[in-house]
C-alpha positions as CSV (number, residue, x, y, z in Angstrom):
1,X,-226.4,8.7,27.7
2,X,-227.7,10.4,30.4
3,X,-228.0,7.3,32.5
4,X,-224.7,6.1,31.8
5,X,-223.9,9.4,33.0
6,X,-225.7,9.1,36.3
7,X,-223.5,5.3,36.8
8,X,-220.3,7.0,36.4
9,X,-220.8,9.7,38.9
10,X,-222.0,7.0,41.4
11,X,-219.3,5.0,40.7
12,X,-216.7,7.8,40.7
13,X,-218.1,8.7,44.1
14,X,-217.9,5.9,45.7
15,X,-214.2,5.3,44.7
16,X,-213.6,8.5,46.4
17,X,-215.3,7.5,49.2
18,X,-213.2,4.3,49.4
19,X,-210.1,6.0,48.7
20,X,-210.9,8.8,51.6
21,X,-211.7,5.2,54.0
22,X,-208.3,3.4,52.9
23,X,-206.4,6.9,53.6
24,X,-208.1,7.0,57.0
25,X,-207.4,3.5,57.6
26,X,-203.2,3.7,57.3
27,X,-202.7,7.5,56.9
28,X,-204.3,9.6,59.8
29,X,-202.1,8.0,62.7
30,X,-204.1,5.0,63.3
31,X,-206.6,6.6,65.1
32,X,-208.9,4.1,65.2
33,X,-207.1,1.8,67.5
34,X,-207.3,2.2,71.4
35,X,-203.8,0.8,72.5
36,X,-202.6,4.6,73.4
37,X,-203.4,4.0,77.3
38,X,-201.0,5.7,80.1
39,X,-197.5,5.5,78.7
40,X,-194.9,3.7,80.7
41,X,-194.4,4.9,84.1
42,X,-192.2,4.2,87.6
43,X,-191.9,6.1,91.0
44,X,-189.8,8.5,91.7
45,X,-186.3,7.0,92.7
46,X,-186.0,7.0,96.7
47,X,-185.1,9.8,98.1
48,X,-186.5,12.1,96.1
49,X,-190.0,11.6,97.5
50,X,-193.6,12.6,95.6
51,X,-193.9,15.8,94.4
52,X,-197.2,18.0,95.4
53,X,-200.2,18.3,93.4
54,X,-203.3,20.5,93.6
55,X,-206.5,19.5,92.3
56,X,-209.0,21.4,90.7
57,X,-212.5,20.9,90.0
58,X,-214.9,23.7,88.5
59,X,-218.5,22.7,89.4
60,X,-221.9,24.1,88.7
61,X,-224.6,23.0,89.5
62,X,-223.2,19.0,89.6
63,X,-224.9,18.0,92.8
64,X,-226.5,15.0,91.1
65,X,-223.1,13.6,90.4
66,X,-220.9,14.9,92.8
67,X,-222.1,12.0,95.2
68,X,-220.4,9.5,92.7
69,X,-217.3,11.5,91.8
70,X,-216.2,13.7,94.6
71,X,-215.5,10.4,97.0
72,X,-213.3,8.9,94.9
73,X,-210.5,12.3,94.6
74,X,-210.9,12.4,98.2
75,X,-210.0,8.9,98.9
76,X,-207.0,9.1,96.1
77,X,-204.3,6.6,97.7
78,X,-201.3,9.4,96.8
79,X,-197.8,9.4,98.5
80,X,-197.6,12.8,98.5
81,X,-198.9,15.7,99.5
82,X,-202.2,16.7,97.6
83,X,-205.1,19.1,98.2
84,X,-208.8,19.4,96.2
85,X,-210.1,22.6,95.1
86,X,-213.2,22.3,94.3
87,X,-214.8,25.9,92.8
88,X,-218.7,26.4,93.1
89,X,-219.3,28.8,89.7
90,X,-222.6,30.2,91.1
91,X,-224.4,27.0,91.8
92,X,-228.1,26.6,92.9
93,X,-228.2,23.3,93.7
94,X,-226.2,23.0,97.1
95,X,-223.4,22.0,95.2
96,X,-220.9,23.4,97.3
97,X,-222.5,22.3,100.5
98,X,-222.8,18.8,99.3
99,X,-219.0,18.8,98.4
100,X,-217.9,19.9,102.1
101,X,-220.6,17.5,103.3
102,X,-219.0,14.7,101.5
103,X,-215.6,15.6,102.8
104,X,-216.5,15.2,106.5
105,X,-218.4,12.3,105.4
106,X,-215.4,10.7,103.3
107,X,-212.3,12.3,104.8
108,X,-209.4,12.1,102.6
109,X,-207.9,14.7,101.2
110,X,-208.2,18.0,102.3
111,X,-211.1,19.9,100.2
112,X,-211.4,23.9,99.8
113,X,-214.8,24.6,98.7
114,X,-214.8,28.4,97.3
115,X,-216.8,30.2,95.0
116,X,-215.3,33.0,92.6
117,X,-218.5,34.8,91.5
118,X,-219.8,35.6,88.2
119,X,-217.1,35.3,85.5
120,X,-216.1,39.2,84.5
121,X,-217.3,39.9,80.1
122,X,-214.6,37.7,78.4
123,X,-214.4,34.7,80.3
124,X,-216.5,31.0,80.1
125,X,-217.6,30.7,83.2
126,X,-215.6,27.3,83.9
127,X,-212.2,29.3,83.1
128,X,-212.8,31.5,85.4
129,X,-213.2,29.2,87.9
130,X,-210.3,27.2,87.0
131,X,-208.5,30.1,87.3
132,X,-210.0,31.2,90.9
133,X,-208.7,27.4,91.6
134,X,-205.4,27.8,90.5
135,X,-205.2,31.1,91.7
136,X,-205.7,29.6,95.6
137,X,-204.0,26.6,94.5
138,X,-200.4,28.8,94.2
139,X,-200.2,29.1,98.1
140,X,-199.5,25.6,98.0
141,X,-196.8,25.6,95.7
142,X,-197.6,22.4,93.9
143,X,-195.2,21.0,91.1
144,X,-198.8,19.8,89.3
145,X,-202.6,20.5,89.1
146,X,-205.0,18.2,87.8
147,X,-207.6,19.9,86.2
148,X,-210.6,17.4,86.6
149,X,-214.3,18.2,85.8
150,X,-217.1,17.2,89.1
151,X,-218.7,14.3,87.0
152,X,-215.3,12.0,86.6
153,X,-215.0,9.0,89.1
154,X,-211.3,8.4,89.7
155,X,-209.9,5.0,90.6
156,X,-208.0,5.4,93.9
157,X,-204.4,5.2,92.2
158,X,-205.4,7.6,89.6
159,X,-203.7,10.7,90.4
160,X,-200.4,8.8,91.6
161,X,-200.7,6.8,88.3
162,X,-200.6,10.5,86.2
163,X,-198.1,11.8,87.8
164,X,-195.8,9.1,87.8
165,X,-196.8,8.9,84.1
166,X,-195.6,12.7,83.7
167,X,-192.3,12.6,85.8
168,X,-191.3,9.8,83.8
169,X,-192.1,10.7,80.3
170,X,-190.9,14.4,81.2
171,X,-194.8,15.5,80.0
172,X,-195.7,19.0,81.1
173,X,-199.3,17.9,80.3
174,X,-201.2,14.2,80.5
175,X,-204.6,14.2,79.6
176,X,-206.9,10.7,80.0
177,X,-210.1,10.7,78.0
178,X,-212.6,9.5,80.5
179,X,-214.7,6.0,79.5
180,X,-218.4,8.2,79.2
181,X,-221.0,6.4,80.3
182,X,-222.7,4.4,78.0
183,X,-226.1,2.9,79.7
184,X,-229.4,4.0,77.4
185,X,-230.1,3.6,73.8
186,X,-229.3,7.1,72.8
187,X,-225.6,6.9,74.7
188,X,-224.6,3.4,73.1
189,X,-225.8,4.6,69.7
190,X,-223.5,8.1,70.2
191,X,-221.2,8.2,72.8
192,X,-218.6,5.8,71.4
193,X,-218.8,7.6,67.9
194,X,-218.2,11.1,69.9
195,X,-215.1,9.4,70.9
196,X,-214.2,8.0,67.8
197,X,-214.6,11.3,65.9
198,X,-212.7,13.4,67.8
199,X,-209.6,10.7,67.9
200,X,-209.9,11.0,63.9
201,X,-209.6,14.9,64.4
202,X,-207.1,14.1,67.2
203,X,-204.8,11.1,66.5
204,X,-203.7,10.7,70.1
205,X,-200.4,8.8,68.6
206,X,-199.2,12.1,67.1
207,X,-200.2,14.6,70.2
208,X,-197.4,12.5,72.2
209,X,-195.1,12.9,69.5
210,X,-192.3,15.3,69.8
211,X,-192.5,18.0,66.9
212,X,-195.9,16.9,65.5
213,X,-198.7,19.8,65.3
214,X,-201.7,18.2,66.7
215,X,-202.3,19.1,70.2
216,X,-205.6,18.0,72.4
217,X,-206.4,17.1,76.1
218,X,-209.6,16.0,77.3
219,X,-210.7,18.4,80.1
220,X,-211.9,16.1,82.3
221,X,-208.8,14.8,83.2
222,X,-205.4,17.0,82.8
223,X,-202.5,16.6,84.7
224,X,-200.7,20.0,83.9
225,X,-197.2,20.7,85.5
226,X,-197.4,24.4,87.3
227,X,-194.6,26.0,85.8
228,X,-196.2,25.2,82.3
229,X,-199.3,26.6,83.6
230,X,-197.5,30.0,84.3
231,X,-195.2,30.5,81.8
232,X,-198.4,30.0,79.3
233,X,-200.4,32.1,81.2
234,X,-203.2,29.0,81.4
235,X,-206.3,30.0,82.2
236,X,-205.7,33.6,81.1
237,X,-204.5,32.7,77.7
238,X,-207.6,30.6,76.9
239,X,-210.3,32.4,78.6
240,X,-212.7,32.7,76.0
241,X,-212.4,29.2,74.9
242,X,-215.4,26.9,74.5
243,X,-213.8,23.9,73.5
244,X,-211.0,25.2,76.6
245,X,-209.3,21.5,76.6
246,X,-208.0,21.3,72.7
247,X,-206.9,25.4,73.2
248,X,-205.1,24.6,76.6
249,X,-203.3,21.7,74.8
250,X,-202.4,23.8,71.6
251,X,-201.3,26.3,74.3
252,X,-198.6,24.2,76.1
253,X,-197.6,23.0,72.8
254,X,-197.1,26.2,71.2
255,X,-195.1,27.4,74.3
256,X,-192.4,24.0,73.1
257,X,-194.5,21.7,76.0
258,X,-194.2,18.1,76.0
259,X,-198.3,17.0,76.1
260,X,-199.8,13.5,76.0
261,X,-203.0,12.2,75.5
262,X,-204.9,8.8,75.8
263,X,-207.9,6.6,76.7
264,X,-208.5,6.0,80.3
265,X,-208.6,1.9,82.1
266,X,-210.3,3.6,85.1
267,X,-211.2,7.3,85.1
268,X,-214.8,7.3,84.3
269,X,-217.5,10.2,83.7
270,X,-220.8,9.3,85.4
271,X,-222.7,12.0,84.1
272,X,-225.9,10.4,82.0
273,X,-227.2,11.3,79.0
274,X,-230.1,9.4,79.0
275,X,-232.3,11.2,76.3
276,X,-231.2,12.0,72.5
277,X,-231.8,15.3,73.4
278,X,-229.4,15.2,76.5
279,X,-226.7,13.9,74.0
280,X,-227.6,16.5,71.2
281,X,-227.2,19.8,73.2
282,X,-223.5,18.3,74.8
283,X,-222.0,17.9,70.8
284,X,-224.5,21.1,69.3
285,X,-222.8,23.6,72.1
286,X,-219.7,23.5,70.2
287,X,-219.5,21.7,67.3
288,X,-219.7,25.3,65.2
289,X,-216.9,26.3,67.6
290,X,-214.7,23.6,66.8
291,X,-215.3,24.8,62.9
292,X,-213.8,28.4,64.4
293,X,-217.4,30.1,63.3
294,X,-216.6,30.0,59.6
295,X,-219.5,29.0,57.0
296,X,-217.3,27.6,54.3
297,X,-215.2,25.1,56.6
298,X,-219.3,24.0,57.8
299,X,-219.9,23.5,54.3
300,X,-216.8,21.9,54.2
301,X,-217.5,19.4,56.8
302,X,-221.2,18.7,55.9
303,X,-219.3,17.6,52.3
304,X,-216.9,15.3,54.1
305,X,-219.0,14.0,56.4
306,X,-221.6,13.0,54.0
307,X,-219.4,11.3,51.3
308,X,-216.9,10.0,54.0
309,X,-220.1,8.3,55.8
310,X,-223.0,8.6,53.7
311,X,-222.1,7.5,50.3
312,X,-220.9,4.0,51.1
313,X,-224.5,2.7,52.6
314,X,-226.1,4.6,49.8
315,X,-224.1,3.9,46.5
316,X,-224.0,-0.1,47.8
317,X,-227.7,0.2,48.2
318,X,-228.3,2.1,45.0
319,X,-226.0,-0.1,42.8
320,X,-227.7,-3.2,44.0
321,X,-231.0,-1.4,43.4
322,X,-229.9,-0.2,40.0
323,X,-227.6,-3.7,39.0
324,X,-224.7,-0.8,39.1
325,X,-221.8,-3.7,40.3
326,X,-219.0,-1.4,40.4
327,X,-221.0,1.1,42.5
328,X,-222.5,-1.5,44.7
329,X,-218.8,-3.1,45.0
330,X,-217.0,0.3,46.0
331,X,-219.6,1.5,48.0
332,X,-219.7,-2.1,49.8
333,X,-215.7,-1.8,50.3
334,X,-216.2,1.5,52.0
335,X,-219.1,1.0,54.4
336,X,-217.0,-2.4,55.4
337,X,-213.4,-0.5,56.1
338,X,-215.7,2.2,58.4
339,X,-217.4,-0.7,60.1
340,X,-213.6,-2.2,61.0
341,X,-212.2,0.9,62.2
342,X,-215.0,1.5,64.5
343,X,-215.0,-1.5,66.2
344,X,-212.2,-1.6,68.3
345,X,-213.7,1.9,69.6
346,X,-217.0,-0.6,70.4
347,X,-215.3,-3.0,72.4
348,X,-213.4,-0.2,74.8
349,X,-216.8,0.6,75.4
350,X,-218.0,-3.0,75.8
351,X,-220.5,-2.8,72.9
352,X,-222.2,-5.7,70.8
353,X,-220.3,-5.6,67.2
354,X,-223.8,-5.2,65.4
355,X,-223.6,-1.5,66.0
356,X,-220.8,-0.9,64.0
357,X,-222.9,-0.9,60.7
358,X,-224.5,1.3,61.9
359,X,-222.5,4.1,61.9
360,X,-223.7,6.2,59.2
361,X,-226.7,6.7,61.0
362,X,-224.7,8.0,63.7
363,X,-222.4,10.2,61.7
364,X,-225.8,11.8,60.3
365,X,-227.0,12.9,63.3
366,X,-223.7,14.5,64.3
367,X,-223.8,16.1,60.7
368,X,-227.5,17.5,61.7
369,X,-225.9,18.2,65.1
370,X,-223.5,20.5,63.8
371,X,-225.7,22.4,61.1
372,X,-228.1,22.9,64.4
373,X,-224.5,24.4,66.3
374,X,-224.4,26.9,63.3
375,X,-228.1,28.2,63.2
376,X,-228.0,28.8,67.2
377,X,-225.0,30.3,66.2
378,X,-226.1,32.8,63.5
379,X,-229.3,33.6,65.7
380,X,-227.3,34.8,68.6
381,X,-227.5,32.4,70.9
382,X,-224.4,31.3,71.2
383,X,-223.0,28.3,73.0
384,X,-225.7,27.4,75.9
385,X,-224.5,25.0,79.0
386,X,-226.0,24.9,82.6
387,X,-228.2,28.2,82.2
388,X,-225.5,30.2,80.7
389,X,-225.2,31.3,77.0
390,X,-221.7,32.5,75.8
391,X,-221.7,35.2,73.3
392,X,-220.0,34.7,70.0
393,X,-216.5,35.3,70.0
394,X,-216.7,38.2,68.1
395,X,-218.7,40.1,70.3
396,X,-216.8,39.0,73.6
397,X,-214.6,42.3,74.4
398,X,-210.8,41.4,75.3
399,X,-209.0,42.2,78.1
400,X,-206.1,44.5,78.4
């Protein structure tokens, strides 16, 4: 009896696994597929001339990529006129000197190099120098600012190819999700999965969609239209945000913005993360964030993540084990459904096919990932990146 028991709740698991994968497949905006590229786009009609854009990039210490991303926003082939801002948030690297270094190396654009000090109780320190950005940025008068991050390579038409992209679909926000690089074990094995998670969180087919709720950018790449940025009151709004390119995007939604998001052809980050470790302090800084700090929505996702990506491999492996058919058969279904979905995320990233099996694996270590976010959290260390650890949001004061 009590092994008959034991089938049925393996079997009964693994349909609910199945049924959560075939739900997935057709019901949660096709996230799996990587068509959504820049929508279509023209120049503005003659006459009417480019419109002026800003560009903003908060760095700390990035001098060891700033050599393969800074050239290419200062040789942007742009009609119009456009400026870099790049913000040094208390460097001590040479960062800054590199950057004007570069610049009379390059030419191009004209680059500001500036440096806002240490960012005032309240703040992440790459909001506040966003904001020092923006806030030199207004002399200018610019129609847009792209908000790019110092490790993203841009192909030379990038910036004209965003903002004829905006101007044409009337978006007060477009956001490309730069190709990471994918080069060592570790980053093949995780970096497309990163992706592919967050676009199941994130269908980017209903961000561009008029009247649907989800809203999310990808900071290293937003093309944000000024007057949006004011009238939400972007940094200011946000400035306590770790995950600060999901809350800008709910932001300009919120305030009735028209926001788009895709996958990027030829915007590029060429930061490395050579080393599992590399890879498991970028997802563990704010995984626990993205869960808004609350224990029973991590238990919730440790649930889903292990019967949405654990209990196909195991119940096909178990009812083969046990002769349990039905088991084996649902479980099989499952793991096979997961494995198609992820694939078309593999080729974008010009991956071998075999890795797509293995995607439970993957999904476990983001599930350990995440339970790591929420002890660092509950010991008081907050969110750590480049020698700076955020306090919890509870204890971060707010601003009058």
């Amino acid at each position: 009896m009590g092994e008959t028991a034991h089938v049925n709740a393996v079997v009964w698991i693994a349909a609910v696994s199945l049924a959560a994968w075939l739900w997935l497949l057709l019901g949660q905006g096709f996230f799996w597929r990587t068509d959504v590229r820049l929508p279509p786009r023209r120049s503005p009609r003659p006459g009417t001339g480019w419109p002026s854009v800003c560009v903003v990039v908060p760095a700390r210490d990035e001098a060891a990529v700033l050599r393969a991303s800074l050239p290419s926003l200062l040789a942007q082939d742009y009609p119009g006129r456009a400026e870099i801002f790049l913000i040094d948030d208390g460097s001590t690297d040479g960062t800054g000197a590199l950057a004007r270094e570069l610049s009379l190396g390059v030419g191009g654009l004209p680059l500001t190099v500036a440096s806002p000090g240490e960012p005032p109780p309240g703040w992440t320190g790459k909001l506040w120098a966003v904001r020092h950005g923006i806030e030199l940025a207004r002399a200018r008068e610019p129609e847009y600012l792209l908000l790019t991050d110092a490790d993203i390579a841009h192909a030379p038409d990038s910036l004209r190819e965003l903002v004829a992209a905006a101007r044409t679909g009337g978006f007060d926000a477009v956001s490309l999700m730069a190709r990471l690089r994918v080069a060592s074990v570790w980053e093949r094995l995780v970096v497309p999965a990163f992706v592919y998670f967050f676009a199941q969180l994130y269908p980017f087919r209903r961000i561009g969609r008029p009247g649907a709720r989800t809203a999310a950018a990808a900071g290293g790449c937003v093309l944000l239209r000024t007057e949006t940025a004011e009238r939400a009151r972007i940094p200011d709004t946000i400035r306590q945000a770790v995950i600060d390119d999901v809350a800008l995007a709910r932001t300009v939604k919120r305030g009735g913005g028209h926001i788009w998001l895709g996958l990027a052809d030829r915007v590029d980050s060429v930061r490395p993360y050579p080393r599992l470790a590399d890879l498991w302090r970028m997802v563990a800084r704010s995984a626990y964030a993205q869960l808004r700090h609350h224990p029973l929505v991590l238990l919730g996702t440790v649930a889903g993540l292990a019967l949405v990506y654990l209990v196909p491999p195991v119940a096909l492996v178990a009812g083969v084990v046990t002769g349990n058919v039905a088991g084996a058969v649902l479980g099989g279904l499952a793991w096979l459904v997961m494995t198609g979905t992820y694939l078309p995320m593999l080729r974008y990233y010009r991956q071998p096919p075999w890795l797509a099996p293995l995607l439970p694996c993957t999904a476990a270590l983001y599930l350990l990932m995440t339970v790591d976010s929420a002890v660092q959290h509950y010991r008081g260390r907050g969110a750590a990146w480049k020698g700076r650890t955020y306090a919890r949001p509870e204890a971060v004061p707010e601003e009058g």
